[in-house]
Structure formats: structure tokens, C-alpha cells
C-alpha positions in Angstrom: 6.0 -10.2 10.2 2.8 -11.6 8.6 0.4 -10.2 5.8 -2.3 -10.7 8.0 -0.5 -8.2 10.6 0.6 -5.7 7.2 -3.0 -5.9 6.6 -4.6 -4.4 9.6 -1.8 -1.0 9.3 -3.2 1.7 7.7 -1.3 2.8 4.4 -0.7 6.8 4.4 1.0 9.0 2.0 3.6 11.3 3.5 3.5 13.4 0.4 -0.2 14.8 1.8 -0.8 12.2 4.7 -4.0 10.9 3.6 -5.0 7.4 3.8 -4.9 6.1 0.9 -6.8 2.0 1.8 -6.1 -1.3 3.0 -3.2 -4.0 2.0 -5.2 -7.0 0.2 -2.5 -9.2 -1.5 0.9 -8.8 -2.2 3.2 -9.3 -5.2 6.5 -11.8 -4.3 9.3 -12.1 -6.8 9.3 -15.9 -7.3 13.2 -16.2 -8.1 14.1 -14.3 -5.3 11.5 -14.5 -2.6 11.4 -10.8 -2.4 8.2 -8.5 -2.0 7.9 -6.4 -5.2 4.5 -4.7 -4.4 1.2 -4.5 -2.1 -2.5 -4.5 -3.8 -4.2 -1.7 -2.0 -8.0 -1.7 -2.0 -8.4 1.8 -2.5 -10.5 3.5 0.2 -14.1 5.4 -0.9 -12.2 8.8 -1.2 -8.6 8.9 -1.9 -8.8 7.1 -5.1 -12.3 7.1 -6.5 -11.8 9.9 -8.7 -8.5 9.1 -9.9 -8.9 5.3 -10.0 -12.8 4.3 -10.8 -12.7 1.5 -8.3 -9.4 -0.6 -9.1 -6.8 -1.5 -6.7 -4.0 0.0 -7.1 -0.2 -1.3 -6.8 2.2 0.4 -4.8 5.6 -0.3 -5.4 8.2 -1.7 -2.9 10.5 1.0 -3.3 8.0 3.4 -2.3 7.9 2.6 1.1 9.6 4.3 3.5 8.8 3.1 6.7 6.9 0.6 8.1 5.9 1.3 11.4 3.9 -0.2 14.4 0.2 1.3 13.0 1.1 2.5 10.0 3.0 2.0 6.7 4.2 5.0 4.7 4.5 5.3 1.3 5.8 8.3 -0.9 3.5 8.3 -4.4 2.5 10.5 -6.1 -1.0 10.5 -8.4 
């Protein structure tokens, strides 16, 4: 899979099932070639309050599914 394909999936939160923004970059683990995080680009609504306009990073490990639209995540803010 591609990040331009991970891009265009919509990132939800199965805690509450909002939508929480759009993959921009992603953090690799240069030893090991790994994925260690995505960059969100937080959308207008979820994270505004909480997050005055900074991407967030959402953890590797708190992804538990990638699917053929969407890719959920389990956080909690």
C-alpha cells in the first residue's frame, strides 16, 4: 500500500466514531524500516479545541484496523 492511498482513508476513532482528519506524513523508524506514527492534519472540529491548530501524531499501536475507506484508531484525548 502507498501513503498516497493511506491518505485519501478517512481516520475515525472507534472510541466515539468521529473523524478525527487526514493522514499528511508519516514517521518511519530508520533502523528498522517500520512505520512508528501518522501526522494527522486535524480536521476544523475534532481537534480545534483540544489542539489549537497542530497536527497531531497518532501512534502505530493505536491502530486497529485498516480497512478499504477507513483507518481506525483507538485514542483517547
Amino acid at each position: 500500500m502507498r501513503l498516497s492511498e493511506l491518505q485519501n482513508k478517512n481516520i475515525v476513532n472507534v472510541i466515539d466514531g468521529r473523524n478525527i482528519g487526514n493522514i499528511i506524513d508519516v514517521k518511519i523508524d530508520e533502523d528498522k524500516g517500520n512505520i512508528v506514527s501518522f501526522i494527522i492534519e486535524p480536521n476544523k472540529n475534532f481537534f480545534s479545541f483540544f489542539n489549537k491548530g497542530n497536527d497531531t501524531e497518532i501512534n502505530w499501536k493505536s491502530i486497529t484496523k485498516i480497512g478499504e475507506d477507513v483507518i481506525l484508531v483507538e485514542i483517547t484525548l
